[in-house]
MMTF fields as JSON, N, C-alpha, C and O atoms, coordinates in Angstrom:
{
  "mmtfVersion": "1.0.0",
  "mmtfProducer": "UNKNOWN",
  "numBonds": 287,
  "numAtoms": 288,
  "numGroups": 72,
  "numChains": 1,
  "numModels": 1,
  "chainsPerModel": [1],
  "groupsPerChain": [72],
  "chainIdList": ["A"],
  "bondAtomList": [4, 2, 8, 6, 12, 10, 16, 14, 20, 18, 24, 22, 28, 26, 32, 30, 36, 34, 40, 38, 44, 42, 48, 46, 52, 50, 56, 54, 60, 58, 64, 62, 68, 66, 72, 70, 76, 74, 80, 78, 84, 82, 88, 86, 92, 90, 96, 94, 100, 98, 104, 102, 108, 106, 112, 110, 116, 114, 120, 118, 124, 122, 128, 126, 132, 130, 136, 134, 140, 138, 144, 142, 148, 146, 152, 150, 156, 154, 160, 158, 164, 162, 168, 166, 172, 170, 176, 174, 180, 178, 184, 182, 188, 186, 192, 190, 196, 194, 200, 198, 204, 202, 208, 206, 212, 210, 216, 214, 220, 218, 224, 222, 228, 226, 232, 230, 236, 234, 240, 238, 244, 242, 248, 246, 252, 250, 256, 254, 260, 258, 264, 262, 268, 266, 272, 270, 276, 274, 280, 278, 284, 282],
  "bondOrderList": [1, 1, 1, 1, 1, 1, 1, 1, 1, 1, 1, 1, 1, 1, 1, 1, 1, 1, 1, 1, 1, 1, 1, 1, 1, 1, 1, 1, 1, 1, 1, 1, 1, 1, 1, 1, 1, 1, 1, 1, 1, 1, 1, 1, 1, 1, 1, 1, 1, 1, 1, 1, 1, 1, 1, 1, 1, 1, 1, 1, 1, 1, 1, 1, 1, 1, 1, 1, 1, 1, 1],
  "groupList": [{"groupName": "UNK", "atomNameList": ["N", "CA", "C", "O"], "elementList": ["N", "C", "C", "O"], "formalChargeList": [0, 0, 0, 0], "bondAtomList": [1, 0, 2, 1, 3, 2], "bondOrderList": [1, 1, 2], "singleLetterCode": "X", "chemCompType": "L-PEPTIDE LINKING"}],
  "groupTypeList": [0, 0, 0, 0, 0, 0, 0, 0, 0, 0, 0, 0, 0, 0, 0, 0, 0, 0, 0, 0, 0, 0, 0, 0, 0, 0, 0, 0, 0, 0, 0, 0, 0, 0, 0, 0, 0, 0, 0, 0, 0, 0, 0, 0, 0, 0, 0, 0, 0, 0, 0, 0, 0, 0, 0, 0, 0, 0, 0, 0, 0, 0, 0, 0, 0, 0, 0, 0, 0, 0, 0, 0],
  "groupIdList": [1, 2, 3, 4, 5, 6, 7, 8, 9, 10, 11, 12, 13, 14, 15, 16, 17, 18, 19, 20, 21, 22, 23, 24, 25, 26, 27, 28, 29, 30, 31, 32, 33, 34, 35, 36, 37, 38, 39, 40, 41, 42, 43, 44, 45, 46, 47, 48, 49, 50, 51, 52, 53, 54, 55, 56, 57, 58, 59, 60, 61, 62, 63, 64, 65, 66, 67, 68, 69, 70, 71, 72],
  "secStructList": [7, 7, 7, 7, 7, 2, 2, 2, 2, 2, 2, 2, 2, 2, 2, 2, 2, 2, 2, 2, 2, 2, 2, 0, 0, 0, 0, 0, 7, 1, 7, 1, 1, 1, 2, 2, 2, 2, 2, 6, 6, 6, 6, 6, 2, 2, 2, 2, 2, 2, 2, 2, 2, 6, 6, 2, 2, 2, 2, 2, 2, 2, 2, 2, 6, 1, 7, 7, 6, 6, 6, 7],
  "xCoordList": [-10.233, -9.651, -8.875, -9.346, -7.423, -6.914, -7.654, -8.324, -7.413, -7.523, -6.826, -5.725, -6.945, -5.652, -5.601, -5.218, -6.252, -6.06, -4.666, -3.869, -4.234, -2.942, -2.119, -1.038, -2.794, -2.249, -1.92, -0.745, -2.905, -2.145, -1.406, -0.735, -0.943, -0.125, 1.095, 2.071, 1.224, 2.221, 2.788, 4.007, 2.138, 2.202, 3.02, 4.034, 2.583, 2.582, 3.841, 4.539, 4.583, 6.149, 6.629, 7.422, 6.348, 7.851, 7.394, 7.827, 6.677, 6.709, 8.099, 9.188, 7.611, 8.767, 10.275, 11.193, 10.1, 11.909, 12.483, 13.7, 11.436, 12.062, 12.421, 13.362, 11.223, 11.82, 13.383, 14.463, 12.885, 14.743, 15.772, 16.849, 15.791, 16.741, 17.255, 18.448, 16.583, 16.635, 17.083, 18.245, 16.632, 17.371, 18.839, 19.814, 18.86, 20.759, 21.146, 22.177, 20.677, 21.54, 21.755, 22.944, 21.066, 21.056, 21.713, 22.378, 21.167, 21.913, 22.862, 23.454, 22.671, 23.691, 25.321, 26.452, 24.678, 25.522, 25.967, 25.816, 26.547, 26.457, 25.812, 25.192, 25.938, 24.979, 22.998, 22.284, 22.795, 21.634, 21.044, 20.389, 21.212, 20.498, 21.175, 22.218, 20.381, 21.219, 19.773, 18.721, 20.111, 19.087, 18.593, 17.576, 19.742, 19.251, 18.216, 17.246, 18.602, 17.435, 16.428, 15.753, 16.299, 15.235, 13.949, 12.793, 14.629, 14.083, 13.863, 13.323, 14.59, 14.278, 13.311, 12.806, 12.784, 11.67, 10.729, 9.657, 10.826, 9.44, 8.924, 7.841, 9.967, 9.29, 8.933, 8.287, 9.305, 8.402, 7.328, 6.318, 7.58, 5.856, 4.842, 3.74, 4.915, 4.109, 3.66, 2.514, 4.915, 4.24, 3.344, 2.331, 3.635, 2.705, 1.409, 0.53, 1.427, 0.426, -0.687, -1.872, -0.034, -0.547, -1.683, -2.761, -0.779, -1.463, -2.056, -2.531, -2.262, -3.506, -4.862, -5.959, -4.492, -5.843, -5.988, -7.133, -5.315, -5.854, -5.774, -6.236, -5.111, -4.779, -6.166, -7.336, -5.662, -6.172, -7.666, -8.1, -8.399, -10.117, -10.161, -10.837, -9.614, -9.683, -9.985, -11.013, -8.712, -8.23, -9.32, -10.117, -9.686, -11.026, -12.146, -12.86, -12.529, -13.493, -13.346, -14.278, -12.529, -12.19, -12.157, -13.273, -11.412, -10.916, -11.884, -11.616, -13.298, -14.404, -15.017, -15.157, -15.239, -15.805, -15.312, -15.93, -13.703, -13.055, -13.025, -12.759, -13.387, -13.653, -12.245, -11.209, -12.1, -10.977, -10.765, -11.646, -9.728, -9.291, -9.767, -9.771, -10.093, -10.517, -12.466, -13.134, -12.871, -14.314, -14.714, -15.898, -14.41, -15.212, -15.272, -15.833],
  "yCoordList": [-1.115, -0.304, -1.209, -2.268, -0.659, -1.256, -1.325, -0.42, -2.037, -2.103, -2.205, -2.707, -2.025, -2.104, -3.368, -3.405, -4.712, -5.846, -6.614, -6.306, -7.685, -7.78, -8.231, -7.774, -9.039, -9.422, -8.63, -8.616, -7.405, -6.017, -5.424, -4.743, -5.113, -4.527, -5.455, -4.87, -6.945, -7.645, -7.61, -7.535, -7.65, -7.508, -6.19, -6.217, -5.133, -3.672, -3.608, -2.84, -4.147, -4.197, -4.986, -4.335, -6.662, -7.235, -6.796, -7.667, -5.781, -5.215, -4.428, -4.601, -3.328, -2.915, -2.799, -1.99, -3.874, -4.287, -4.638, -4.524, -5.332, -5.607, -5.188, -5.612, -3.87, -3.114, -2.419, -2.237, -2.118, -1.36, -2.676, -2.212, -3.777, -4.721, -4.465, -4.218, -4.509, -4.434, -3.488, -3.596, -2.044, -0.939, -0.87, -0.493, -1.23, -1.745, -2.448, -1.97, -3.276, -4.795, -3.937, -3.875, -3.453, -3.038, -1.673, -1.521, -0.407, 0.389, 1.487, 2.542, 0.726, 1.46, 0.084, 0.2, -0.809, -1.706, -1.921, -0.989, -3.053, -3.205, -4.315, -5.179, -4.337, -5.596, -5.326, -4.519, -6.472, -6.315, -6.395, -5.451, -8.269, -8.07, -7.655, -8.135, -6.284, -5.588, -4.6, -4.23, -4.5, -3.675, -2.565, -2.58, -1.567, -0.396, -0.616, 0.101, -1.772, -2.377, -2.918, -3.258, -3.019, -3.361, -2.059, -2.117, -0.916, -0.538, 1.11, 2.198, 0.517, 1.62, 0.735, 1.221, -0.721, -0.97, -0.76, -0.517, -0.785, -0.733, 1.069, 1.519, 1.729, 2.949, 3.309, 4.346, 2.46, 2.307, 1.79, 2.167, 0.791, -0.419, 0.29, -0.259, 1.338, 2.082, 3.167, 3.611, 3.784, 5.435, 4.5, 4.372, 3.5, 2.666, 2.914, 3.663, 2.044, 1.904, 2.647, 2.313, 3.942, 4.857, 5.864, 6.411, 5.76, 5.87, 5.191, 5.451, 3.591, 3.163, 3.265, 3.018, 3.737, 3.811, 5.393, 5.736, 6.304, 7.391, 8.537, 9.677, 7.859, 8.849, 7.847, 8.112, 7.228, 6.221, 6.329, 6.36, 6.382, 6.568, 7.941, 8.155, 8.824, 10.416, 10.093, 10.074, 9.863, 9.996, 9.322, 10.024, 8.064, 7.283, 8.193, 8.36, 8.892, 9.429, 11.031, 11.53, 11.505, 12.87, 12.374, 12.212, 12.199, 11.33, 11.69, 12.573, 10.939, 10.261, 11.943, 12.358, 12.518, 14.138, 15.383, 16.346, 15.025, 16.148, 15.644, 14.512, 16.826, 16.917, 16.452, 16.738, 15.979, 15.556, 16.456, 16.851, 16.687, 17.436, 17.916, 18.96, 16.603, 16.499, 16.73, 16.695, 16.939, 17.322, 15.691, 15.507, 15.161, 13.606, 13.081, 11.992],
  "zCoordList": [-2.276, -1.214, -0.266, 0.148, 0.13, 0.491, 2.689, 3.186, 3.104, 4.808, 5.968, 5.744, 6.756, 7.645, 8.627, 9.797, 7.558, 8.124, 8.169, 7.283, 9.202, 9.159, 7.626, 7.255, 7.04, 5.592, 5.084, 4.715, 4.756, 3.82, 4.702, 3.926, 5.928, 6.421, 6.129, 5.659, 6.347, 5.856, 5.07, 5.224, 3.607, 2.199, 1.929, 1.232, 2.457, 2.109, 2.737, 2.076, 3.904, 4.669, 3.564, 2.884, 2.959, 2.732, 1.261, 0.506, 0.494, -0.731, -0.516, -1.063, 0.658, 0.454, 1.052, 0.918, 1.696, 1.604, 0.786, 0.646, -0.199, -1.442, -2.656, -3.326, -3.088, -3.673, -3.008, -3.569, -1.427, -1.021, -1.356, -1.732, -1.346, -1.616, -3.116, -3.294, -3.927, -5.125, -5.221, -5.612, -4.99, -5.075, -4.487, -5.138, -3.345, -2.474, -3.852, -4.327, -4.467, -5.094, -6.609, -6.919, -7.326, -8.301, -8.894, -9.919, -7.571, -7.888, -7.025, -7.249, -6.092, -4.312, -3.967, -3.496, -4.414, -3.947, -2.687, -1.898, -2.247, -0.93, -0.206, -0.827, 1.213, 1.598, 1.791, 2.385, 0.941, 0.644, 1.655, 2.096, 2.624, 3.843, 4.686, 5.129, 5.117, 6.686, 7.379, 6.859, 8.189, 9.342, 8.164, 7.47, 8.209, 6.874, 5.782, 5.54, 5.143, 4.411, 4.302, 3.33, 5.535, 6.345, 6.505, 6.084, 7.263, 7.899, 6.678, 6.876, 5.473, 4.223, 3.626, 2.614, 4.019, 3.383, 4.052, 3.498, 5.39, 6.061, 6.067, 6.441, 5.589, 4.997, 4.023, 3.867, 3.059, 1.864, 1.732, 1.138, 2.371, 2.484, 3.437, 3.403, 4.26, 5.098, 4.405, 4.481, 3.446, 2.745, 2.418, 3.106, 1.04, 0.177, 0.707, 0.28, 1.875, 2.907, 3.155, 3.179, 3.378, 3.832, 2.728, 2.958, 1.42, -0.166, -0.727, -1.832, 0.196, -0.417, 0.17, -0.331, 1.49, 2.434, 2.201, 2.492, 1.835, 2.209, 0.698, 0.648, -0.311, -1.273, -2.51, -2.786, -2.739, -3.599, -3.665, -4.817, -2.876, -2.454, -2.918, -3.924, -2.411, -3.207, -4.741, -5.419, -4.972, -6.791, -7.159, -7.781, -6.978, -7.834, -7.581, -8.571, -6.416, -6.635, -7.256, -7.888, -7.093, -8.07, -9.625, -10.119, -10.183, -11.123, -12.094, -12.909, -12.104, -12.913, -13.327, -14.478, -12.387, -12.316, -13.011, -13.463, -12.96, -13.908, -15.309, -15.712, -16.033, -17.541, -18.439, -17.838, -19.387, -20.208, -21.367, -22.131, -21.406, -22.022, -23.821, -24.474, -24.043, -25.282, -25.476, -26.509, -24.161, -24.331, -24.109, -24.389, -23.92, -23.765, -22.711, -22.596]
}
């Protein structure tokens, strides 16, 4: 489980500026480093964020309980 200590909050921001960089460089084109790209990563690295503290703990514990399809 992820925490809301400063490292994973760190981690979880320059994750995602970098996926938005990559996305600018690869398939928007344009300048990679700029404010915009910046601040389209730090909304990615926060949803992230936000789905590992609060979605992620659900799903593992739902998950194990629902039956599979195949009876097993």
């Amino acid at each position: 489980m992820t925490t809301l200590d400063s490292q994973s909050v760190i981690d979880a921001l320059l994750r995602g500026v970098m996926i938005a960089a990559v996305n600018k460089a690869v398939f928007k084109g344009g300048k990679v480093f700029s404010m915009k790209t910046i601040n389209e990563g730090a909304m990615l690295g926060a949803s992230g964020l936000a789905y590992d503290i609060a979605v992620r703990p659900a799903v593992k514990q739902v998950l194990p309980s629902l039956p599979l399809p195949n009876g097993k």
